[in-house]
N, C-alpha and C positions, 0 to 999 in steps of 0.2 A: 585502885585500878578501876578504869569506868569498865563495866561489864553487864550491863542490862544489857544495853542496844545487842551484845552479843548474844546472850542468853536468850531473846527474843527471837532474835535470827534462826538458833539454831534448835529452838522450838520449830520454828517454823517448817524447818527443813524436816525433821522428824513427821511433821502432820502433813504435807503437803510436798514433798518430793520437787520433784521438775516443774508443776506449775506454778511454784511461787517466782520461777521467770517471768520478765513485763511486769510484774504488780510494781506500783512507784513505790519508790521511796523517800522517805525526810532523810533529811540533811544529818548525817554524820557528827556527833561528838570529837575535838581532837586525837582523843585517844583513842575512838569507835575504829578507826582507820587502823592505826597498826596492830589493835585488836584483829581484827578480821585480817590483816597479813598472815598475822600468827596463826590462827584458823586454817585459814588456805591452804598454807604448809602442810598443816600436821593431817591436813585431809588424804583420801585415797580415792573416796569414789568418785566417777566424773562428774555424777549428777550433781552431786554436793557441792564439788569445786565448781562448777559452772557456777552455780547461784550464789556462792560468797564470791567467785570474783565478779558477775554483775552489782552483786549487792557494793564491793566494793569500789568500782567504778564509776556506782550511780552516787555514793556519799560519796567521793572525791569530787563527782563531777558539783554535788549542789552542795559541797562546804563553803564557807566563809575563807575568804584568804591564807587567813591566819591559821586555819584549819590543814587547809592544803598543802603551805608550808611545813606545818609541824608532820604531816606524813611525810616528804620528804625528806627532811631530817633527820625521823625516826629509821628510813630506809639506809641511811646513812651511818648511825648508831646501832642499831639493832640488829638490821640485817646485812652484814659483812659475814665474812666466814667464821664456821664455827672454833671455834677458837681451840676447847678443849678436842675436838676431832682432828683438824690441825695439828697440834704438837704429836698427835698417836702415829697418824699420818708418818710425819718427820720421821719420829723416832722409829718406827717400822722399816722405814725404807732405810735407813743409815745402818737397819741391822741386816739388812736384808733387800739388797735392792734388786728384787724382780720385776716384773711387767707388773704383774697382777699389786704390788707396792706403790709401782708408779701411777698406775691408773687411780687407784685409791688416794695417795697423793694429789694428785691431779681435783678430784671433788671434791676432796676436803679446802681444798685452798681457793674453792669458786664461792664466791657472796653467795647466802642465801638470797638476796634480793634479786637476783638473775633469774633463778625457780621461782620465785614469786612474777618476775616481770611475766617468763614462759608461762604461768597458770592464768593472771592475768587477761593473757593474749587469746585465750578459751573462750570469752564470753564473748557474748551477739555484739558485735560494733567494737569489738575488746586493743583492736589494734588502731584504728582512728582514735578511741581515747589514749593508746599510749604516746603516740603521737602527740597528741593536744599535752600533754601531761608531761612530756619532754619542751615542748615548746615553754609551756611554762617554766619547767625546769632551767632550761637556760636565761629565763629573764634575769635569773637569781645567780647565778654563777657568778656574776661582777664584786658582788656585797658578801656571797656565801662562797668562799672558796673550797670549805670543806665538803661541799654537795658534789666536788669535780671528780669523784670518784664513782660517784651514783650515776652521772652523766657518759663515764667512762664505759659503765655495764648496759646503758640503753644505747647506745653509740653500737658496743659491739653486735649484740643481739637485732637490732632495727638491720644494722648491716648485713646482717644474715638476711631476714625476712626480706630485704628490701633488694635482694642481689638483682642482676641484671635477668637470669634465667625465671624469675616470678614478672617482670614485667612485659606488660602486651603494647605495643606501638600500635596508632590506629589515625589513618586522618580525620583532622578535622575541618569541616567546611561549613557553609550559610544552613544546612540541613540540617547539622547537631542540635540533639536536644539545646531548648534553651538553658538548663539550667548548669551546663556544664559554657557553654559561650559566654554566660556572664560571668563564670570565674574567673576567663581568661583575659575577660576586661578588665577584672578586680586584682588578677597576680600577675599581671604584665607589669614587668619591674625593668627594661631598660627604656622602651620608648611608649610612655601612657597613652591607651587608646580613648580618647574620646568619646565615651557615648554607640552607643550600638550601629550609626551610620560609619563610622570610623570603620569599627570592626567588618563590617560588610568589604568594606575596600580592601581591606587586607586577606577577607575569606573569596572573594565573589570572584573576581577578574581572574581570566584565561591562565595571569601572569605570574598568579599566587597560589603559594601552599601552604597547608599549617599542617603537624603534627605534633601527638599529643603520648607519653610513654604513660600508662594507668597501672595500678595495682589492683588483684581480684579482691582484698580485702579492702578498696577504697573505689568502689567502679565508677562514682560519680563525680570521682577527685581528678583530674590529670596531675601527673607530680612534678611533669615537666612537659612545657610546650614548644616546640619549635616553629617561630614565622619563617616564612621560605620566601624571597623573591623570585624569580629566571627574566635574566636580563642577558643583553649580551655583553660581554668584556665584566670586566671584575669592578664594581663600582668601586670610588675612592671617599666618596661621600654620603652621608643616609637623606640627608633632603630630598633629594630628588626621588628616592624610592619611597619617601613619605609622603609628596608633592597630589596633594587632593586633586587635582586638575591633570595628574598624567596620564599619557594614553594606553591603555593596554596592550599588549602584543599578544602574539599567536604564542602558546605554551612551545611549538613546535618548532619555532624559529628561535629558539632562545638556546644558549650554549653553555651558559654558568647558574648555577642555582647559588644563589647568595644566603644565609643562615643570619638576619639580619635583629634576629633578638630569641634569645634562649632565655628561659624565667622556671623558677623553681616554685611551686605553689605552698610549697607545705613546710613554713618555718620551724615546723619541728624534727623536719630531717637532715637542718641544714649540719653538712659535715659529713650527713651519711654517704659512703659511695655508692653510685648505685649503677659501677661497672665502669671500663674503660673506653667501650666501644659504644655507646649510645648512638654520636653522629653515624659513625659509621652505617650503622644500621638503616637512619634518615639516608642517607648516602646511596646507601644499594636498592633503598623503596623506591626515591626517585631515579636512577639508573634504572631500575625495572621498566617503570612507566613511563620513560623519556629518554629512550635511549641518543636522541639528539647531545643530550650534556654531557659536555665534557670538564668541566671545571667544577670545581663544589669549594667555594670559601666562604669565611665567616666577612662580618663589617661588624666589630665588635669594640665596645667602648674600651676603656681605660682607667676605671674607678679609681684606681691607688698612687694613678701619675701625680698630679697634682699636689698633693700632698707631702708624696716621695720629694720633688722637687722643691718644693718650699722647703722642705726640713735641711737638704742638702745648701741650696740660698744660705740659711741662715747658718751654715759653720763659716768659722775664720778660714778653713783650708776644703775645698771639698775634693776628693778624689776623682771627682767626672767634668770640671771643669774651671776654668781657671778665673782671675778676678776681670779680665776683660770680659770674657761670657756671664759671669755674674750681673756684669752692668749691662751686657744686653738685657738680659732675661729680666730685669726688674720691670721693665717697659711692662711684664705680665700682672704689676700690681696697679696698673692704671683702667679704671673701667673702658672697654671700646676699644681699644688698643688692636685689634682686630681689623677694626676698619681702614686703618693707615698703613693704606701699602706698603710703604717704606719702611714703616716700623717692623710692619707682620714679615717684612721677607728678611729683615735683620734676627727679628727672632726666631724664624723660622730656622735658621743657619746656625743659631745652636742650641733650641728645642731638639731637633730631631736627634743629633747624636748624643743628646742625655735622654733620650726617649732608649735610644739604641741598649746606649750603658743600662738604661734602666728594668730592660728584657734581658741583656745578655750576662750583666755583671753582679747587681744585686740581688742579692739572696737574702730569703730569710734564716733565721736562728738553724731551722733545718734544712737548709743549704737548696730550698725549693726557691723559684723564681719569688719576688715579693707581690706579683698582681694575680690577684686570684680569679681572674678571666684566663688568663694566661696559662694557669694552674691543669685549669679542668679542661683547655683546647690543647696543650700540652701532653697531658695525662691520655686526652683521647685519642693522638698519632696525631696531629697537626703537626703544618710547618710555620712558623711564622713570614710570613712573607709578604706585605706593605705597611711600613709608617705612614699613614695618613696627616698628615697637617691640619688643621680648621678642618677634618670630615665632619666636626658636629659643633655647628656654633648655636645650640641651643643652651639657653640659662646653664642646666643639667651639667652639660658637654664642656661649656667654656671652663663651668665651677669643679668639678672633679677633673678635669686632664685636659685644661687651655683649648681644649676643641679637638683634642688627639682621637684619631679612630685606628683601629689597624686591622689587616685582613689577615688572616689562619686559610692555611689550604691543606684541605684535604683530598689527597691521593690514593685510590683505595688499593695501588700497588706502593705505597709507603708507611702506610697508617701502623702496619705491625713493627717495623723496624722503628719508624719515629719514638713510639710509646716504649720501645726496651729499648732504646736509649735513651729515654728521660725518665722512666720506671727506674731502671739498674744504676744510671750512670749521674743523673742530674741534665743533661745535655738537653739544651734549648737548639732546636734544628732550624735553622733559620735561613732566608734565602740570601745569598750573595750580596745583594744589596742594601740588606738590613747590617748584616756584619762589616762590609765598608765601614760606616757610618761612626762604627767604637772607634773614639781613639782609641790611640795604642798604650796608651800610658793607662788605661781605666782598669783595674785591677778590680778580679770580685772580692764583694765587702758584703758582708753578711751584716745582716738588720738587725740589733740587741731589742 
């Protein structure tokens, strides 16, 4: 058992208390890591726990790969529930099952790794590393299945820390520090901003919003940003709200605020929730300060069409539609195909009600819709309400969903009833027009 680097440390702590916070440290041994887990635990005093979990997170943070992984796995191995307190547990409460049995139950059967993640979370920056330290985590989930339970306890606990009532909403415009506007260059992940004149166009004009939701233990991170356009009427297409050469309008003559790209900065919480009502909240900020609008919807891409649709193409039988729209729809493996009127309004004729089927019928394994835009507009009281055709004929747009865009409306006398019926029931609320569109023959079929 490597045990210097320990032994050292915890000289250390004996001669020096609380200032051996900040002092650097070298790089971690494989084993130095879950050594110092074990430490951490078995600690009481805070000042101690502080500087092994700094200690720990600064040799996590400057190990070698191979390093980082094997504390991972050791988390995995080592630190699950204690086994022999476990079975006492059990047997206590099967002899005797009171509150005070269950509650003891209850602890025994939580990972230590959980207590270790909470001790952890104590040091200066302690929750941005766990963050970064999940994000790697999931790199590995593909190769490492057995870490899916490690991932499971950072999942639950981030979701704690990360609920909606810890986060601040705040806008963002051309006055923001720069060092937070060039993140939002760096994690704008549906439509890539260009370079800092780009982002001016989207911050500057009369006609634009952005908002930005932050955490107090990450104030220089936004976790997620919202671009806003206010236009009037409800666009069908994003080009023209991208269109560099458009004219601005008065904020005050405008009647729809469009939510025209939503971006998550921080790949290590993706999964985490972080609340049902986010828009909502963008929603009621602009409502405050513009009480002109009356409409609030999304122009939101289609990541999962595409794909869904080709897999569907290639059965013998597909359940959404038949072998004569099969042969339409192949016209979508020709490049350009877009351009030919003729062609695009033949396919467009049965695109859209496999677009339809595609929101309203298939389901994944857990009976959720299968688009995960859909998901979190869904989740948040949206209604779905326009199929967009060619809304995005950019590379991006034609490659992931043949150019499909669709708008989500939000109603903020709807938004609770929407979300407890898709919370409680599964039900996609959709408007009149979109549900036309299913055939009637389209049965829901869940995704294996």
């Amino acid at each position: 058992m490597a045990t210097s680097f320990l032994n050292d440390l915890m000289q250390t702590l004996s001669d020096r208390g609380r200032s051996w916070i900040g002092r650097p440290r070298e790089a971690a041994r494989p084993g130095d890591l879950a050594e110092l887990g074990d430490a951490l635990l078995s600690r009481r005093g805070e000042a101690s726990g502080v500087v092994l979990a700094r200690a720990l997170l600064d040799g996590y943070a400057a190990a070698p790969l191979a390093a980082r992984l094997a504390f991972l796995t050791a988390l995995a191995d080592r630190f699950g529930p204690d086994r022999e307190r476990l079975d006492r547990a059990i047997a206590a409460y099967q002899a005797d099952p009171t509150a005070r049995a269950m509650h003891e139950l209850q602890e025994a059967a939580e990972p230590r790794r959980q207590e270790l993640v909470r001790r952890l979370n104590l040091a200066p920056g302690g929750t941005a590393a766990l963050v970064r330290m999940r994000q790697e985590l999931l790199g590995h989930l593909k190769s490492r299945p057995d870490l899916a339970e490690v991932d499971r306890d950072f999942t639950h606990l981030l979701s704690s820390w990360f609920n909606r009532g810890f986060l601040v909403l705040r806008p963002i415009d051309w006055t923001t520090p720069a060092n937070i506007l060039e993140r939002i260059i760096r994690y704008e992940a549906v439509h890539a901003i260009d370079g800092w004149e780009d982002l001016r166009r989207r911050l500057e004009p009369a006609d634009r919003r952005c908002y930005a939701f932050f955490h107090p233990q990450l104030v220089d991170k936004p976790l997620i940003f919202v671009e806003v356009a206010l236009t009037n009427g409800i666009p069908r297409a994003i080009a023209p709200l991208l269109d560099s050469n458009r004219l601005p309008q008065r904020a005050e003559d405008a009647d729809t605020a469009v939510f025209y790209s939503i971006s998550n900065t921080q790949k290590g919480l993706a999964g985490v929730s972080f609340g049902h009502f986010l828009i909502k909240q963008v929603v009621e900020e602009l409502k405050r300060d513009l009480p002109n609008l009356k409409t609030f919807v999304t122009l939101s891409p289609v990541p999962g069409f595409a794909r869904w649709l080709d897999s569907e193409r290639r059965l013998d039988h597909s359940r959404y539609f038949n072998a004569d729209a099969k042969e339409v729809l192949s016209a979508l493996d020709t490049p350009g195909w877009h351009q030919d009127k003729a062609i695009a309004e033949r396919v467009r004729a049965e695109l859209l009600p496999a677009a339809a089927a595609y929101f309203l019928r298939a389901r994944s394994p857990g009976g959720r819709p299968v688009d995960p835009v859909a998901r979190f507009h869904l989740g948040n009281g949206a209604r779905l309400e326009f199929l967009n055709f060619l809304g995005d004929l950019s590379e991006k747009g034609l490659s992931q969903a043949h150019g499909l865009m669709v708008n989500y409306r939000y109603d903020l006398d709807e938004i609770e009833r929407n979300h407890e019926l898709y919370a409680e029931k599964g039900d996609v609320v959709a408007a009149p027009g979109v549900r036309k569109l299913v055939k009637a023959e389209a049965p829901v079929r869940e995704l294996a």
